[in-house]
mmJSON file of the N, C-alpha and C atoms, coordinates in Angstrom:
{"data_MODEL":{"atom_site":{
"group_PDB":["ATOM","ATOM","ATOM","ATOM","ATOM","ATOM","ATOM","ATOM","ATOM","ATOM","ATOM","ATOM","ATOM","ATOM","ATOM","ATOM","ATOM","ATOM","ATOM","ATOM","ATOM","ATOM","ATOM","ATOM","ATOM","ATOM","ATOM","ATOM","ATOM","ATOM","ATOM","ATOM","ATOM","ATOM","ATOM","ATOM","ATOM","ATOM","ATOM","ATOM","ATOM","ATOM","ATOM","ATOM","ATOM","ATOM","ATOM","ATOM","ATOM","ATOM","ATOM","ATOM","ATOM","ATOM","ATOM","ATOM","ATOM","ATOM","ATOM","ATOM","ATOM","ATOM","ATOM","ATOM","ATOM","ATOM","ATOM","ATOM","ATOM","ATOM","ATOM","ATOM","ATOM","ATOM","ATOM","ATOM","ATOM","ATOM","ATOM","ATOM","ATOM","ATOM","ATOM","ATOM","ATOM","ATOM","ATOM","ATOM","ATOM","ATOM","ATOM","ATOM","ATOM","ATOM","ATOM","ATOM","ATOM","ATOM","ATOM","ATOM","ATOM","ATOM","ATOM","ATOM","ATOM","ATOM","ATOM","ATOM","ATOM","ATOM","ATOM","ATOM","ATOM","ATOM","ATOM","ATOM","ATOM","ATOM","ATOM","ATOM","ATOM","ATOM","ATOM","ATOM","ATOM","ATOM","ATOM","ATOM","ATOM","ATOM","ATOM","ATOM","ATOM","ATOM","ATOM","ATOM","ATOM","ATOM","ATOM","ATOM","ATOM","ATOM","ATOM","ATOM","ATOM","ATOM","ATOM","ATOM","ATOM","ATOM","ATOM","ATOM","ATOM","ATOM","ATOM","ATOM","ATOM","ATOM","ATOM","ATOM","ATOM","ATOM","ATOM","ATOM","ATOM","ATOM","ATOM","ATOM","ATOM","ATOM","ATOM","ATOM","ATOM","ATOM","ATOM","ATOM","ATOM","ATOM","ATOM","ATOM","ATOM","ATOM","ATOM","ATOM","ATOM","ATOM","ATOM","ATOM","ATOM","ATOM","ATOM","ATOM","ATOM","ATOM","ATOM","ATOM","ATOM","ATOM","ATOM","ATOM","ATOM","ATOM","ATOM","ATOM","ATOM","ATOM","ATOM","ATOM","ATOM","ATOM","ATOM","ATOM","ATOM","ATOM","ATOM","ATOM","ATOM","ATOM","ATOM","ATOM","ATOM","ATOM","ATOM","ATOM","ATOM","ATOM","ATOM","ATOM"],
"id":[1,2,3,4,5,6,7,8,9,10,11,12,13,14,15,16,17,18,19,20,21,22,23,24,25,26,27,28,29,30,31,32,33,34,35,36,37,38,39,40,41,42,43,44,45,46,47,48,49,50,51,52,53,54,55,56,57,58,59,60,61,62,63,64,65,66,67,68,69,70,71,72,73,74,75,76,77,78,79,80,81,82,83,84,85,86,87,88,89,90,91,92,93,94,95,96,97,98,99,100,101,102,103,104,105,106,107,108,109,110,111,112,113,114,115,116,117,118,119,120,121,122,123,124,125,126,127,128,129,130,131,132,133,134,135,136,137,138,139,140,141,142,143,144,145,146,147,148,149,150,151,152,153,154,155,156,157,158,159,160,161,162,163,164,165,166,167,168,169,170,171,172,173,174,175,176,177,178,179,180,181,182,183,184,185,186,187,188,189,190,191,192,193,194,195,196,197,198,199,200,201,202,203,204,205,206,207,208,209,210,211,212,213,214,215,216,217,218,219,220,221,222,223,224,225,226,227,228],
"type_symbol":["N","C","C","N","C","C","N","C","C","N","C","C","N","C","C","N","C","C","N","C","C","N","C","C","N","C","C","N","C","C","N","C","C","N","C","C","N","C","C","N","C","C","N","C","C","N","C","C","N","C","C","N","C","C","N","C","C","N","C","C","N","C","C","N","C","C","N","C","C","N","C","C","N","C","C","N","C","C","N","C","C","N","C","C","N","C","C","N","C","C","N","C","C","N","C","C","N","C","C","N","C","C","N","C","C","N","C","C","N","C","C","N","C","C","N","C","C","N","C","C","N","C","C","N","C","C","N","C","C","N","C","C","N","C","C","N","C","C","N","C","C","N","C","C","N","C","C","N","C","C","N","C","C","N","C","C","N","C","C","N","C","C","N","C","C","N","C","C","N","C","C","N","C","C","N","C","C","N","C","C","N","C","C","N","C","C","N","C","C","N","C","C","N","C","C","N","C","C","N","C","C","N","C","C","N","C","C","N","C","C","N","C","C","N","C","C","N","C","C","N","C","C","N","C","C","N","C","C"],
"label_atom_id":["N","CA","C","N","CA","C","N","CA","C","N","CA","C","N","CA","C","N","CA","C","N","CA","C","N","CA","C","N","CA","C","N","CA","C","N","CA","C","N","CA","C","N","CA","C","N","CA","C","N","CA","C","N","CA","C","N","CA","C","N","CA","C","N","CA","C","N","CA","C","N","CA","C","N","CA","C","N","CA","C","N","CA","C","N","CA","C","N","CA","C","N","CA","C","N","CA","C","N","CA","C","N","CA","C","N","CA","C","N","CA","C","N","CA","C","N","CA","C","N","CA","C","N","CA","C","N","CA","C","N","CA","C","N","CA","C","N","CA","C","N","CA","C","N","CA","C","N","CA","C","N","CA","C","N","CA","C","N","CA","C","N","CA","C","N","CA","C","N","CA","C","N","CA","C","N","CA","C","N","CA","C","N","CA","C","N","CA","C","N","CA","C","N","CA","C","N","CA","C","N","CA","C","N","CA","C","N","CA","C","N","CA","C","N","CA","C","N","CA","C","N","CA","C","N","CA","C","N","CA","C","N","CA","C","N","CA","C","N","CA","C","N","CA","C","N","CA","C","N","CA","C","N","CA","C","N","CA","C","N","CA","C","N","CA","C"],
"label_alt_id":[null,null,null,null,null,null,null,null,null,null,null,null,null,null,null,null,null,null,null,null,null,null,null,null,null,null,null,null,null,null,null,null,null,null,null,null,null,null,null,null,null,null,null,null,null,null,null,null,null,null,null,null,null,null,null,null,null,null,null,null,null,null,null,null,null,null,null,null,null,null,null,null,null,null,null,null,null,null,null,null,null,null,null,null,null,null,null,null,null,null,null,null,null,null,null,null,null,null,null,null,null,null,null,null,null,null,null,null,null,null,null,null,null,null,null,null,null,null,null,null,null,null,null,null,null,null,null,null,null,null,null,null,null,null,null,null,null,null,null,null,null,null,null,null,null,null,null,null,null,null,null,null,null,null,null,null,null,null,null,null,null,null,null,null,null,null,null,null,null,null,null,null,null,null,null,null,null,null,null,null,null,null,null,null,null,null,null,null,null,null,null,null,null,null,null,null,null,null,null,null,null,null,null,null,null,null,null,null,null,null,null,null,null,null,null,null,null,null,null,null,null,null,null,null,null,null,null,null],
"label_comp_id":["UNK","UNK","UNK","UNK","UNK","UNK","UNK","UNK","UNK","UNK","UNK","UNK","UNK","UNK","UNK","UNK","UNK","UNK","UNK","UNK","UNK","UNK","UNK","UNK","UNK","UNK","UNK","UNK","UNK","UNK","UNK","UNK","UNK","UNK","UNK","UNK","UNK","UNK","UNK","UNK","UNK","UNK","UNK","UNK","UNK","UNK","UNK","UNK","UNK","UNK","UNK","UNK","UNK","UNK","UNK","UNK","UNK","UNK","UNK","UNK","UNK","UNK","UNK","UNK","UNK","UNK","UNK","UNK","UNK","UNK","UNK","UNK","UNK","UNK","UNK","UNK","UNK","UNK","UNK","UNK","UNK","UNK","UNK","UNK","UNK","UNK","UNK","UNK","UNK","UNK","UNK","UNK","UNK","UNK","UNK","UNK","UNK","UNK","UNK","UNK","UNK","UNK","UNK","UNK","UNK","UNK","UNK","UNK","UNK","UNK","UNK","UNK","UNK","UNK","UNK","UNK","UNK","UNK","UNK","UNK","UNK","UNK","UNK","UNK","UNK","UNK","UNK","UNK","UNK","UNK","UNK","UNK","UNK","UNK","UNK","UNK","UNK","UNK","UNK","UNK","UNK","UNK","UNK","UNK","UNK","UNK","UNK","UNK","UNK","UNK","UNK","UNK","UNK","UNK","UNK","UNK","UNK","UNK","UNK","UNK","UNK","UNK","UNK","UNK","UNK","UNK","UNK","UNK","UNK","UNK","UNK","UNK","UNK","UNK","UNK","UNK","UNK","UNK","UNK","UNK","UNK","UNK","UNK","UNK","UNK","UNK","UNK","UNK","UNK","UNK","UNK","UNK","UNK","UNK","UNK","UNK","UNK","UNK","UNK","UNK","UNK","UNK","UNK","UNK","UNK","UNK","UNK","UNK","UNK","UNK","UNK","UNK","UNK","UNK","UNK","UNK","UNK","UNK","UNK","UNK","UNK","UNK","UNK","UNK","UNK","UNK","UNK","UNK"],
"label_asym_id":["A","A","A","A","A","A","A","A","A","A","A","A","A","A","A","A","A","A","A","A","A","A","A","A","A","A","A","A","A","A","A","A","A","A","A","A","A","A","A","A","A","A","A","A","A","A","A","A","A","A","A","A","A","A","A","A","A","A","A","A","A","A","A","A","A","A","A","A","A","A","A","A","A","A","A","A","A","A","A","A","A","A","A","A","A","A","A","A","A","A","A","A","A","A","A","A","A","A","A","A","A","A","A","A","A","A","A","A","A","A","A","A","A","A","A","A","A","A","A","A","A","A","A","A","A","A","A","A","A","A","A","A","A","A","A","A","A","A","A","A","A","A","A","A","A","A","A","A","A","A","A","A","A","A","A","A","A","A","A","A","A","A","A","A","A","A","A","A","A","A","A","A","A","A","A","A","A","A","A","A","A","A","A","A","A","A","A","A","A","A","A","A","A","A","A","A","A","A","A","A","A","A","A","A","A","A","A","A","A","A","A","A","A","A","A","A","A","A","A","A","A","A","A","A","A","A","A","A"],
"label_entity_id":["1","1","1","1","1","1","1","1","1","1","1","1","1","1","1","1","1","1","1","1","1","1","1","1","1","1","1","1","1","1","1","1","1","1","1","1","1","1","1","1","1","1","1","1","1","1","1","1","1","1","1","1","1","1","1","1","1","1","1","1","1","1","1","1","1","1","1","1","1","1","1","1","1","1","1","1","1","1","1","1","1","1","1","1","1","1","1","1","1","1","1","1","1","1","1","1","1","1","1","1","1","1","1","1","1","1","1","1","1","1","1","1","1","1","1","1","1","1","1","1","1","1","1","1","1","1","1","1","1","1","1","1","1","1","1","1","1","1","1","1","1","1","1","1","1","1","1","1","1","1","1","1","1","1","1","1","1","1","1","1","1","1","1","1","1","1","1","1","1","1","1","1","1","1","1","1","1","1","1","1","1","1","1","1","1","1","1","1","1","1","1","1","1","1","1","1","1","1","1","1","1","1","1","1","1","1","1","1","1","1","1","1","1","1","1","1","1","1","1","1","1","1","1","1","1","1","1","1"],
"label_seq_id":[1,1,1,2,2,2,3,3,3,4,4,4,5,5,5,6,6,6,7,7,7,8,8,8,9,9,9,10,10,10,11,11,11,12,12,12,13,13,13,14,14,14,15,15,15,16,16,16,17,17,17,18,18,18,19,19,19,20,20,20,21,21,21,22,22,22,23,23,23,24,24,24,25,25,25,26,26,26,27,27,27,28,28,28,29,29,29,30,30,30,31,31,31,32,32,32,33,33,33,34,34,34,35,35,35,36,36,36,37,37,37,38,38,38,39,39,39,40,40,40,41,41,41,42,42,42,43,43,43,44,44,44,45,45,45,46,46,46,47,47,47,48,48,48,49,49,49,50,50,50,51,51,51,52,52,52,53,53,53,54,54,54,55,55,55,56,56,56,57,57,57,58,58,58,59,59,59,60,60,60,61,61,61,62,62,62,63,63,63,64,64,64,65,65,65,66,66,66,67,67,67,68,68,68,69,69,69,70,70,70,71,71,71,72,72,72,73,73,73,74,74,74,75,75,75,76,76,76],
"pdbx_PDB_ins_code":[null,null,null,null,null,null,null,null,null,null,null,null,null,null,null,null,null,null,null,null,null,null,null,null,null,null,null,null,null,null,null,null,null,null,null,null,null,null,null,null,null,null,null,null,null,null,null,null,null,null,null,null,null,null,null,null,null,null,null,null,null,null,null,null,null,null,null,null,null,null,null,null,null,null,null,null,null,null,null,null,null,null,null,null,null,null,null,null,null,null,null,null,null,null,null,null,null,null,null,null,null,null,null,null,null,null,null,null,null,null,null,null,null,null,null,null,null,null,null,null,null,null,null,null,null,null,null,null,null,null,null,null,null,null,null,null,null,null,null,null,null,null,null,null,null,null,null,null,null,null,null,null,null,null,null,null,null,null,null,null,null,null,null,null,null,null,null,null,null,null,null,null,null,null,null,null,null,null,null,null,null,null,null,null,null,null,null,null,null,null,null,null,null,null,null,null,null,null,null,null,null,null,null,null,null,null,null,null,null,null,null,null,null,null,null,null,null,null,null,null,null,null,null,null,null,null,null,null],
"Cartn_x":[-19.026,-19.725,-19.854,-19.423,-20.052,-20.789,-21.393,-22.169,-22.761,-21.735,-21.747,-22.317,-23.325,-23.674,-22.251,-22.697,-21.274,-21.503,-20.968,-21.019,-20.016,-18.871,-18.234,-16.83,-16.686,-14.747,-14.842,-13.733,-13.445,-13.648,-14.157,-13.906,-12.295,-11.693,-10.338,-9.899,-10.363,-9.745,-10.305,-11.886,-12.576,-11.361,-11.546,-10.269,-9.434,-8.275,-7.112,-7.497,-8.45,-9.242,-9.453,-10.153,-10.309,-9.292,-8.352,-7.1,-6.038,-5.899,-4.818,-6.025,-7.505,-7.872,-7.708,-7.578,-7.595,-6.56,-5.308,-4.405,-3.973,-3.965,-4.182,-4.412,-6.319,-6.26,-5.492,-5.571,-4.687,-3.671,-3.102,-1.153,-1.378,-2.818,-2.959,-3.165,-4.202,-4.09,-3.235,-1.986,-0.62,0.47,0.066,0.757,1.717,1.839,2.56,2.604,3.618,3.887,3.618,3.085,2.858,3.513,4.342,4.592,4.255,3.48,3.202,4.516,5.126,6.402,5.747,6.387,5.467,5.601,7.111,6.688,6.891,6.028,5.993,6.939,8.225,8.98,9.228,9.314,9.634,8.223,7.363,5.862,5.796,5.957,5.644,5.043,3.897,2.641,2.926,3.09,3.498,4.479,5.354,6.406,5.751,5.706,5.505,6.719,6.794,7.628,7.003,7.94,7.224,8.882,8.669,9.412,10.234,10.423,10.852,12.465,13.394,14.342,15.245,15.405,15.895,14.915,13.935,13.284,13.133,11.961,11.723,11.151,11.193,10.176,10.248,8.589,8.119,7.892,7.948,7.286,6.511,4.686,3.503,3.213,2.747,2.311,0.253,-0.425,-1.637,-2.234,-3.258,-3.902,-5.272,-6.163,-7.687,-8.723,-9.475,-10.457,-11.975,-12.3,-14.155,-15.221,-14.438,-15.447,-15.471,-16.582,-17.331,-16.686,-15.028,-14.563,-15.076,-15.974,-16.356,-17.173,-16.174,-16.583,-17.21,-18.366,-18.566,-18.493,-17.698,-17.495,-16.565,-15.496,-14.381,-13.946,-13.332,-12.9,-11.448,-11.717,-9.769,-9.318],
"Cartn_y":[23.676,22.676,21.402,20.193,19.345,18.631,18.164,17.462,16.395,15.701,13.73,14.117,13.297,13.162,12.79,13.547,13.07,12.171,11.007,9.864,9.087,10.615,10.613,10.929,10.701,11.177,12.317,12.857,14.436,14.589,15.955,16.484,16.621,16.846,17.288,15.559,14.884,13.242,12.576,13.308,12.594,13.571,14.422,15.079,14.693,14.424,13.097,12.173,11.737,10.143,10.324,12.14,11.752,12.308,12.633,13.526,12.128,11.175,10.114,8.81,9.049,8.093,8.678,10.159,10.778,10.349,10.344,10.247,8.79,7.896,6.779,6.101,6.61,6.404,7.132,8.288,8.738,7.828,7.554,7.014,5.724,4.987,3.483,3.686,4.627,4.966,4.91,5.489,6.114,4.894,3.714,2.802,3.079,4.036,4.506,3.596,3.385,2.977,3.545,3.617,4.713,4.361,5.159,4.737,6.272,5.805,7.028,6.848,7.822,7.996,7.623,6.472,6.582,7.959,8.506,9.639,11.113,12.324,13.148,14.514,14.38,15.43,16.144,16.095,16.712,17.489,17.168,17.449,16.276,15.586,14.679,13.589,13.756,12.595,11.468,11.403,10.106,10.246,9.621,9.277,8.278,8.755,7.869,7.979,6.373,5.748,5.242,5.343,3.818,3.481,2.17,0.956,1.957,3.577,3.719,3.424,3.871,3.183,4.41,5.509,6.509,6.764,5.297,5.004,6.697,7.38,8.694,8.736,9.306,9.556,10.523,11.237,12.733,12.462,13.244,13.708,14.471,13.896,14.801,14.937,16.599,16.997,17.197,16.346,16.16,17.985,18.646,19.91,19.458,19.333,19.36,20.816,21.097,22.072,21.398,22.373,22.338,23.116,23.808,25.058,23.518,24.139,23.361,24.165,23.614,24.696,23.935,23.224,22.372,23.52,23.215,24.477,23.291,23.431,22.315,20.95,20.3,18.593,18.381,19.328,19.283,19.763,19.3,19.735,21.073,21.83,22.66,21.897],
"Cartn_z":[15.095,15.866,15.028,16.027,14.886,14.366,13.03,13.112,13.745,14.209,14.421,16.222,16.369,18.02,18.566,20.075,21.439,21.561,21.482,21.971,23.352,23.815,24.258,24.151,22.585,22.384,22.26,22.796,22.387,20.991,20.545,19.609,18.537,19.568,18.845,18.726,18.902,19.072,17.755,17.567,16.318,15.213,15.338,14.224,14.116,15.31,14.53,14.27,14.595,13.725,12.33,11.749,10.584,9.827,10.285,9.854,9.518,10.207,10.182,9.215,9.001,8.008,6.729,6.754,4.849,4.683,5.881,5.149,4.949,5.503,5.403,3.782,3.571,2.611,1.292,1.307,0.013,0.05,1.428,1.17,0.312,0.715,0.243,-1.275,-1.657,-3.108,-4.085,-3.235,-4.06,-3.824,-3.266,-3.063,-1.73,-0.933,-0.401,1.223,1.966,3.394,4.283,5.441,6.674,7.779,8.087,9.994,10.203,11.929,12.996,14.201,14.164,15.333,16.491,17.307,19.01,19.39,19.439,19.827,18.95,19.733,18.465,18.961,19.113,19.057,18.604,16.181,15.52,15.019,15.612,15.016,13.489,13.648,12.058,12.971,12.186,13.016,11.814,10.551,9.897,9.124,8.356,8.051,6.789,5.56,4.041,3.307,2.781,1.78,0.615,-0.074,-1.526,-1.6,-2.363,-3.077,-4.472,-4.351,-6.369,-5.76,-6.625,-6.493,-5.658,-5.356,-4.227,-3.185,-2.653,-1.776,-0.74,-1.816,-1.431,0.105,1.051,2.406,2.529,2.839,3.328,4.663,5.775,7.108,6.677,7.547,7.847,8.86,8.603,9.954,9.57,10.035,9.887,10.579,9.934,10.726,9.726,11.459,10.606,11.022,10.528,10.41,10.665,11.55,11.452,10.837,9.501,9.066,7.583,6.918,5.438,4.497,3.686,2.797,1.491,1.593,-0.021,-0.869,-2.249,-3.36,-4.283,-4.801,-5.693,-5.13,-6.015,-5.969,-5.093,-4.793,-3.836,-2.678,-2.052,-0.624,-0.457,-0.368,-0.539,1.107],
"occupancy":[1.0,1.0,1.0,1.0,1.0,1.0,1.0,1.0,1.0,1.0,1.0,1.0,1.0,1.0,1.0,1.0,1.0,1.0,1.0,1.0,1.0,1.0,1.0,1.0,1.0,1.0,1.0,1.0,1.0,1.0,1.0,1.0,1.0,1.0,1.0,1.0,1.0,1.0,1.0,1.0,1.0,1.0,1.0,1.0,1.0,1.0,1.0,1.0,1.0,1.0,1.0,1.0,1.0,1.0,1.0,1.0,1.0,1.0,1.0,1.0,1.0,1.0,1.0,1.0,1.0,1.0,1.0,1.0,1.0,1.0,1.0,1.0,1.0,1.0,1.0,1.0,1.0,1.0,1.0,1.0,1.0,1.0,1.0,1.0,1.0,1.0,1.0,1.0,1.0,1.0,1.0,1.0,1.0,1.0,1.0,1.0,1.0,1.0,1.0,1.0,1.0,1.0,1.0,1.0,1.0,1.0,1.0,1.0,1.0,1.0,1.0,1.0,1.0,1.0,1.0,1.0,1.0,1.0,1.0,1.0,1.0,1.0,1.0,1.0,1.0,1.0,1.0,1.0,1.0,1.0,1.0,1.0,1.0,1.0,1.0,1.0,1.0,1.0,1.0,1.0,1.0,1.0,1.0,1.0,1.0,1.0,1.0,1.0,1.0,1.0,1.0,1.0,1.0,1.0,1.0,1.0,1.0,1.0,1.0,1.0,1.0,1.0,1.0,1.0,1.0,1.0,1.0,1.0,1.0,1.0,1.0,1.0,1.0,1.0,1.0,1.0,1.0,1.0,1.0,1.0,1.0,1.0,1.0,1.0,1.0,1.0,1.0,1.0,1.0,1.0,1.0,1.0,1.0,1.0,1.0,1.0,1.0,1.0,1.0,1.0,1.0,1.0,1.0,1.0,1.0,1.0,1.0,1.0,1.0,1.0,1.0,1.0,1.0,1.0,1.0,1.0,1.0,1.0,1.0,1.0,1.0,1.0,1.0,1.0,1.0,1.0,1.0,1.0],
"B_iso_or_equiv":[0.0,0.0,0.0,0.0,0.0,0.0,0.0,0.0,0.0,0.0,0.0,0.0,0.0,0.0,0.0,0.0,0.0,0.0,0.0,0.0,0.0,0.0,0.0,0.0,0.0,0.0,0.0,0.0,0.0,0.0,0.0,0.0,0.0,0.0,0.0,0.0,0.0,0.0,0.0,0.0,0.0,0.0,0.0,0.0,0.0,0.0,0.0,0.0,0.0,0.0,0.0,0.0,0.0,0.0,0.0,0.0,0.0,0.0,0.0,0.0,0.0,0.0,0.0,0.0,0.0,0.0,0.0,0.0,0.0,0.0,0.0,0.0,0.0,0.0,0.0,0.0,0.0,0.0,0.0,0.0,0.0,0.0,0.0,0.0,0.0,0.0,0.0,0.0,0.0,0.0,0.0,0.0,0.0,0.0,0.0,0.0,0.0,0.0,0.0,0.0,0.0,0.0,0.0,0.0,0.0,0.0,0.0,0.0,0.0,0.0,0.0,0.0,0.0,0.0,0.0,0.0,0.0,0.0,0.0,0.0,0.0,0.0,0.0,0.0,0.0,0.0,0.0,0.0,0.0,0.0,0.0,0.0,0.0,0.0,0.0,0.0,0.0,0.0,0.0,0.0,0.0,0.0,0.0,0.0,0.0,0.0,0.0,0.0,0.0,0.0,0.0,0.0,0.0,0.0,0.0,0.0,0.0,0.0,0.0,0.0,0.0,0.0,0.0,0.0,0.0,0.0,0.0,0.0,0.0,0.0,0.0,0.0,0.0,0.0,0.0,0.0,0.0,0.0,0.0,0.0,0.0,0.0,0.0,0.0,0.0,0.0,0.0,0.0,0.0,0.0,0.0,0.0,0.0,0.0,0.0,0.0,0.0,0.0,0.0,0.0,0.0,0.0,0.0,0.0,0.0,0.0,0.0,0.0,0.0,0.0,0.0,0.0,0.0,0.0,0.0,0.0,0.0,0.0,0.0,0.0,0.0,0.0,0.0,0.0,0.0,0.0,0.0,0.0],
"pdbx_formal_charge":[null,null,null,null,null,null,null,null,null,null,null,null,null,null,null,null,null,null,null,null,null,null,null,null,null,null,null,null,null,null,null,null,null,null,null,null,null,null,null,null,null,null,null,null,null,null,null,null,null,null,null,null,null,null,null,null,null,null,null,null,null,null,null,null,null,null,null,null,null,null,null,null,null,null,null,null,null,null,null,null,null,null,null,null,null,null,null,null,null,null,null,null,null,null,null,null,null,null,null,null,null,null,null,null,null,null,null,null,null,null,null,null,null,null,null,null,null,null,null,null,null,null,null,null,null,null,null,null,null,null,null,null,null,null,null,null,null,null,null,null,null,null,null,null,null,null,null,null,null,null,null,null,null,null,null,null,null,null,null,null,null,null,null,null,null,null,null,null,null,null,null,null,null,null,null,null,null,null,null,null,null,null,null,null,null,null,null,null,null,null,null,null,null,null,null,null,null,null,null,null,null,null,null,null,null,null,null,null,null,null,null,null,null,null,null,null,null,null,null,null,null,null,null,null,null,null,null,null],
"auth_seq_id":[1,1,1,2,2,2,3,3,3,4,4,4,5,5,5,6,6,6,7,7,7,8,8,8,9,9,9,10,10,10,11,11,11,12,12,12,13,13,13,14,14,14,15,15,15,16,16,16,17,17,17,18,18,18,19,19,19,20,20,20,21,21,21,22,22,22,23,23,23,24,24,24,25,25,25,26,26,26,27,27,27,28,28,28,29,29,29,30,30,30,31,31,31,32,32,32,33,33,33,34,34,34,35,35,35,36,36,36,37,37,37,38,38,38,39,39,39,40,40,40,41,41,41,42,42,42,43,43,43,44,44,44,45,45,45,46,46,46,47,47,47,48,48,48,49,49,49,50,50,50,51,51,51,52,52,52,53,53,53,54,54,54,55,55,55,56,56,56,57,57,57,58,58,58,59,59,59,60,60,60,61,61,61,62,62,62,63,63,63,64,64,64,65,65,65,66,66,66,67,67,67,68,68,68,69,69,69,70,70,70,71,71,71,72,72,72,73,73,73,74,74,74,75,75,75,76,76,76],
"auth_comp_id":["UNK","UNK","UNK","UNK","UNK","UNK","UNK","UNK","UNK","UNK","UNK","UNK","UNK","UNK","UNK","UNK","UNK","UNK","UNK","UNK","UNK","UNK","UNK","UNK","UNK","UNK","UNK","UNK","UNK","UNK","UNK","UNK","UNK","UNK","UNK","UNK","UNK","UNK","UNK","UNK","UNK","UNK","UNK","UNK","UNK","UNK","UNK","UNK","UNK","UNK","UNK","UNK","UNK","UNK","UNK","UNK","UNK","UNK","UNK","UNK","UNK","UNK","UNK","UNK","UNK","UNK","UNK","UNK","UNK","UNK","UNK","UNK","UNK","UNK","UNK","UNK","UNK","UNK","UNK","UNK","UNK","UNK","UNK","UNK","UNK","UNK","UNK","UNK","UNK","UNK","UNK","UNK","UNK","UNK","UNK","UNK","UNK","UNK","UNK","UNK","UNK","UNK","UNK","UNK","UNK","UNK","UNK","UNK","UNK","UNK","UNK","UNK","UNK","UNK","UNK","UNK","UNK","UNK","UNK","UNK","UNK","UNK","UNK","UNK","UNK","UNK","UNK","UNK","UNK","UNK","UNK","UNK","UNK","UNK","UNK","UNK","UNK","UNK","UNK","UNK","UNK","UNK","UNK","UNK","UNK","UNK","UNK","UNK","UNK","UNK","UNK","UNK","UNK","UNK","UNK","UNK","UNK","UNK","UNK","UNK","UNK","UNK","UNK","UNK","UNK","UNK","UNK","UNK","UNK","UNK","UNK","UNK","UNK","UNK","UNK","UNK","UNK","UNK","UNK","UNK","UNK","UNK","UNK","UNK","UNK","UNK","UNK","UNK","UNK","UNK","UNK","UNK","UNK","UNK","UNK","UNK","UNK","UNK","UNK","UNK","UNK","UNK","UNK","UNK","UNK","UNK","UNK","UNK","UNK","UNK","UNK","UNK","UNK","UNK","UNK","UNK","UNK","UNK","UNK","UNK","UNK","UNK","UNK","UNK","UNK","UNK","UNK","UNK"],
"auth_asym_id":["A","A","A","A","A","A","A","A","A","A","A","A","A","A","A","A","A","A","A","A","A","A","A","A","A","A","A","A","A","A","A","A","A","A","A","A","A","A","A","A","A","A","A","A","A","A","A","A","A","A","A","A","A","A","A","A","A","A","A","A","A","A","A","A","A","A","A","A","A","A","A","A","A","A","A","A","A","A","A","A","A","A","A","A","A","A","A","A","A","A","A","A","A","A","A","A","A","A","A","A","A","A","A","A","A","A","A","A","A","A","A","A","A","A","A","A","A","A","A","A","A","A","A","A","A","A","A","A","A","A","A","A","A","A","A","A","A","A","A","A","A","A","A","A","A","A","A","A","A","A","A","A","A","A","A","A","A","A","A","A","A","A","A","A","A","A","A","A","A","A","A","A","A","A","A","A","A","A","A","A","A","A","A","A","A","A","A","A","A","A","A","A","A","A","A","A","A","A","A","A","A","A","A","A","A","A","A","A","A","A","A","A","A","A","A","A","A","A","A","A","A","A","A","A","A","A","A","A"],
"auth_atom_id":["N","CA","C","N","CA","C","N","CA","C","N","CA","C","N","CA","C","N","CA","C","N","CA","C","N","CA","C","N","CA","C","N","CA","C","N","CA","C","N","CA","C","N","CA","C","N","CA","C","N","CA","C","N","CA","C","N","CA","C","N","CA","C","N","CA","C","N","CA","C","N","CA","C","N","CA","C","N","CA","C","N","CA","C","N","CA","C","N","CA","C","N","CA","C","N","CA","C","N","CA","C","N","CA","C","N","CA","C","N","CA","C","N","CA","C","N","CA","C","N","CA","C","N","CA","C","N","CA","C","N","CA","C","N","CA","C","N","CA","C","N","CA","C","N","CA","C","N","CA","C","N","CA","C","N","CA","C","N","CA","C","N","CA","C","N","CA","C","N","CA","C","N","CA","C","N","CA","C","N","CA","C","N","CA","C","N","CA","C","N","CA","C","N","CA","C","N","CA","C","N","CA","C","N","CA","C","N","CA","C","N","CA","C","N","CA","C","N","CA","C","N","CA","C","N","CA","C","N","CA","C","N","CA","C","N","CA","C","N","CA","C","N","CA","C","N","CA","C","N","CA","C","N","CA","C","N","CA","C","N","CA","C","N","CA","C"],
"pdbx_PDB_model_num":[1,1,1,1,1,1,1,1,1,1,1,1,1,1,1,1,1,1,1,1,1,1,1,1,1,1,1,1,1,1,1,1,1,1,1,1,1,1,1,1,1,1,1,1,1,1,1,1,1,1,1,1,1,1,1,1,1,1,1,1,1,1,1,1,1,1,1,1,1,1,1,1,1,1,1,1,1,1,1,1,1,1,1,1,1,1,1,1,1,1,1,1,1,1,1,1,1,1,1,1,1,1,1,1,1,1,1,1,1,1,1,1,1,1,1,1,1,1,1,1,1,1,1,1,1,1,1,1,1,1,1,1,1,1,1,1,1,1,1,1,1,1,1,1,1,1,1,1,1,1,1,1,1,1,1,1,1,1,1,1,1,1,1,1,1,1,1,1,1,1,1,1,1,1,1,1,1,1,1,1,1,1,1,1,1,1,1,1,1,1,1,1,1,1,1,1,1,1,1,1,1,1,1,1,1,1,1,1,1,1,1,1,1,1,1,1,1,1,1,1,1,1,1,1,1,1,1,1]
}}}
């Protein structure tokens, strides 16, 4: 269940919201590029690059959770 009052968005909608901002930020961290496919055929919700010189790109497939797996200081 979750914490945050209904304010109206689906549940599963606030989860790709916070599923496409972690990743977001990590990618910005790591210097990294983001595109989201308009559409999602292969299951890869983003597509990251960087500038090294065999201009590496991974496909992600974003999966979020509603259970509290924080051990300590960190999140698994």
């Amino acid at each position: 269940m979750s914490t945050f009052p209904n304010l109206g968005m689906a549940v599963s909608t606030q989860q790709e919201n916070f599923g496409n901002s972690f990743l977001l930020a990590v990618a910005a961290a790591a210097g990294c590029a983001c595109a989201k496919p308009e559409t999602d055929n292969d299951s890869v919700d983003w597509t990251l690059s960087c500038r090294l010189s065999r201009r590496p790109k991974i496909d992600v497939q974003i999966k979020t959770v509603m259970t509290d797996d924080a051990l300590g200081d960190h999140i698994s």
